[in-house]
Structure formats: structure tokens, C-alpha cells
C-alpha positions in Angstrom: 108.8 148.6 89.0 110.4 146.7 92.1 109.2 143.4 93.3 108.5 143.2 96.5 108.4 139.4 98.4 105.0 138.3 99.8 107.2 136.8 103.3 108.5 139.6 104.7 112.6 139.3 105.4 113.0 138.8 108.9 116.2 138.7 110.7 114.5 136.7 113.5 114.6 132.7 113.2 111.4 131.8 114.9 109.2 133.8 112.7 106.8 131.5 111.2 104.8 133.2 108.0 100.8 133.0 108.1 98.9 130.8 105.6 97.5 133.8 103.5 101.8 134.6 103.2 102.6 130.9 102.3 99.6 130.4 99.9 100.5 133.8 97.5 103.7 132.1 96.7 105.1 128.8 95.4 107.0 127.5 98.6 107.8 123.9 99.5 106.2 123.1 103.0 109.5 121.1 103.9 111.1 125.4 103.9 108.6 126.5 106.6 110.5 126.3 109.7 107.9 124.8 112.4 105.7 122.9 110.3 106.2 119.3 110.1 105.8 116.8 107.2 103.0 114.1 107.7 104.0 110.3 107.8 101.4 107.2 107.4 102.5 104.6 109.4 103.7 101.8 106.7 102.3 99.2 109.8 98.9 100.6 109.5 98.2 100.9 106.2 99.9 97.1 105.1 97.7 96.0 107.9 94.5 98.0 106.6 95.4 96.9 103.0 95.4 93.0 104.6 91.9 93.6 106.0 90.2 95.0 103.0 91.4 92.1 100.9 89.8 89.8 103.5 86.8 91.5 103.0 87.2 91.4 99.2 87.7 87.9 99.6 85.0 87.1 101.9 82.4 88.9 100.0 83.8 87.6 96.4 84.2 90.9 94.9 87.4 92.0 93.1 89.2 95.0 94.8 89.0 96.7 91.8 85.4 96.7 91.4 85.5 97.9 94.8 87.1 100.8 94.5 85.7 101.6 91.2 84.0 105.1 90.6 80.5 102.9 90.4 77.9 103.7 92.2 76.0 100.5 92.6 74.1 100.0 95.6 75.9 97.3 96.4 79.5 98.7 95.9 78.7 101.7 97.7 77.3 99.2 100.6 80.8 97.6 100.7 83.0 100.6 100.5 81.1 101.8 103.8 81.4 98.3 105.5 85.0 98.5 104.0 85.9 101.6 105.7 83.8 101.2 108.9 85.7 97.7 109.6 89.0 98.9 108.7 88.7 101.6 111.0 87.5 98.9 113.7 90.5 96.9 112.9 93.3 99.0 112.7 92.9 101.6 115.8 95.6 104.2 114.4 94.6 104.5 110.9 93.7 108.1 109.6 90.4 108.8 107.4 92.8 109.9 104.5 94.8 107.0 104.7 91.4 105.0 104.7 89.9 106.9 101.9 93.1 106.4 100.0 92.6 102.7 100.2 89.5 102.5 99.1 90.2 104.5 95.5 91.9 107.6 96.8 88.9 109.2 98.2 88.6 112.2 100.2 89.0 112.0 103.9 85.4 113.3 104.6 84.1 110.2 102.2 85.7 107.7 104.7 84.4 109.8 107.6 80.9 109.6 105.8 80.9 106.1 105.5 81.9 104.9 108.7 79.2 107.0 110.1 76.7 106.1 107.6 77.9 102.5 108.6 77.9 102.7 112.1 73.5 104.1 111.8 73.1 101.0 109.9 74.9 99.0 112.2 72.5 99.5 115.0 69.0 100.2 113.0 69.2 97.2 110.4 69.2 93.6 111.2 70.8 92.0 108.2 73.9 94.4 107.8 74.3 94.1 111.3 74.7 90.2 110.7 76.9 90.8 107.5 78.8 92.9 109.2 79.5 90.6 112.2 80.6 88.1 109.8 83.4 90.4 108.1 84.4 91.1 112.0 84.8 87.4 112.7 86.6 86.3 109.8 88.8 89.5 110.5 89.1 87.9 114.0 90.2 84.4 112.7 92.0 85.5 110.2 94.4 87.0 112.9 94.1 90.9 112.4 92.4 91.6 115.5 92.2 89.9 119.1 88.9 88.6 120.0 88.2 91.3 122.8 87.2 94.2 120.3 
């Protein structure tokens, strides 16, 4: 019985193997030639990780209750506000590097809850109000210029 590879020996260089080729086999990404590591930006996320103890602080709620698997009503409301405002805040932050603030969460939770923030934003009064708050005190605390 002979082995045969699931990547095909090529003798030419710019061949790139297909995802159904890299996924049958065990292969570092960093050996693929043309495909290029991601990199968070250490700027963005210190600055993210600055604003969402603000908020911790402002709202007098420990950072790890925040990002606690609990699904409190009122945990839940402040991991949205949490996300939404850091997303406001820090203009090149990803949603993974958001939802890995907030308890290494998926991506599509931080995309969830900045939209789920943003309907709230503009239907409800009072979390309109609390969220204007967390933007001011974002504001005075320095992380942002006035003009957002």
C-alpha cells in the first residue's frame, strides 16, 4: 500500500493549494506560500482594553462579572453597550478582537451586540441617555476627541 500526499508535488513556486487540500492534512498556515498571518494591532486593543475599564468603572461593575458566562439582563445589557462603544471609540478594532475582550467571544457575538445596541440606541430613551453618558466620560477621559 503506497501513500499518496493530499498537496500534490509541484515543481512550480506560485502554486498555492485549495482549502479542501490544506484542511485533509495537518499543515502550519505560516508553510502556505501566499497566505499571510493576521496581526492585532497592540495600539488598538491596549486602547479598547482602557475603554472598557472606563466603562467598568463608570457603571461599578467588576470586569470580571462582565465578562462572565452570566446571562443576566443586566450583564448582557453591558456587554452590548461594552462592545457598541468600543467599536465607537477605537475606529480600527476588529469584531474578534472585540469579542475577545469581552470573554473571548465569537466575532459574530460582538457583531450581534453592536447591532443589537445600535436598535436600542435609536428606539429607547433611557439607554440612549446611559449610553451618552459612557460616550462622555470616554470623551473626558481622553480616548476620543469630542467631534465623534
Amino acid at each position: 500500500m503506497t501513500h499518496t500526499p493530499l498537496i500534490p508535488l509541484v515543481k512550480d513556486e506560485s502554486y498555492i493549494p485549495g482549502l479542501r487540500e490544506v484542511t485533509n492534512q495537518t499543515i502550519s498556515p505560516y508553510m502556505i506560500p501566499g497566505l499571510h498571518s493576521y496581526r492585532y494591532s497592540s495600539t488598538n486593543k491596549e486602547k479598547a482594553l482602557k475603554v472598557f475599564s472606563l466603562i467598568s468603572t463608570h457603571e461599578a461593575m467588576p470586569i470580571a462579572q462582565i465578562i462572565s458566562k452570566c446571562n443576566k439582563r443586566e450583564l448582557v445589557t453591558l456587554r452590548h453597550i461594552s462592545a457598541w462603544l468600543i467599536k465607537w471609540a477605537v475606529p480600527g478594532i476588529s469584531f474578534r478582537e472585540v469579542g475577545e475582550i469581552l470573554g473571548g467571544r465569537d466575532h459574530a457575538t460582538a457583531i450581534n451586540s453592536c447591532k443589537q445596541c445600535e436598535a436600542f440606541y435609536t428606539t429607547e430613551k433611557l439607554w440612549r441617555e446611559r449610553c451618552d453618558d459612557l460616550k462622555d466620560a470616554i470623551i473626558n477621559a481622553g480616548y476620543v476627541t469630542a467631534n465623534k
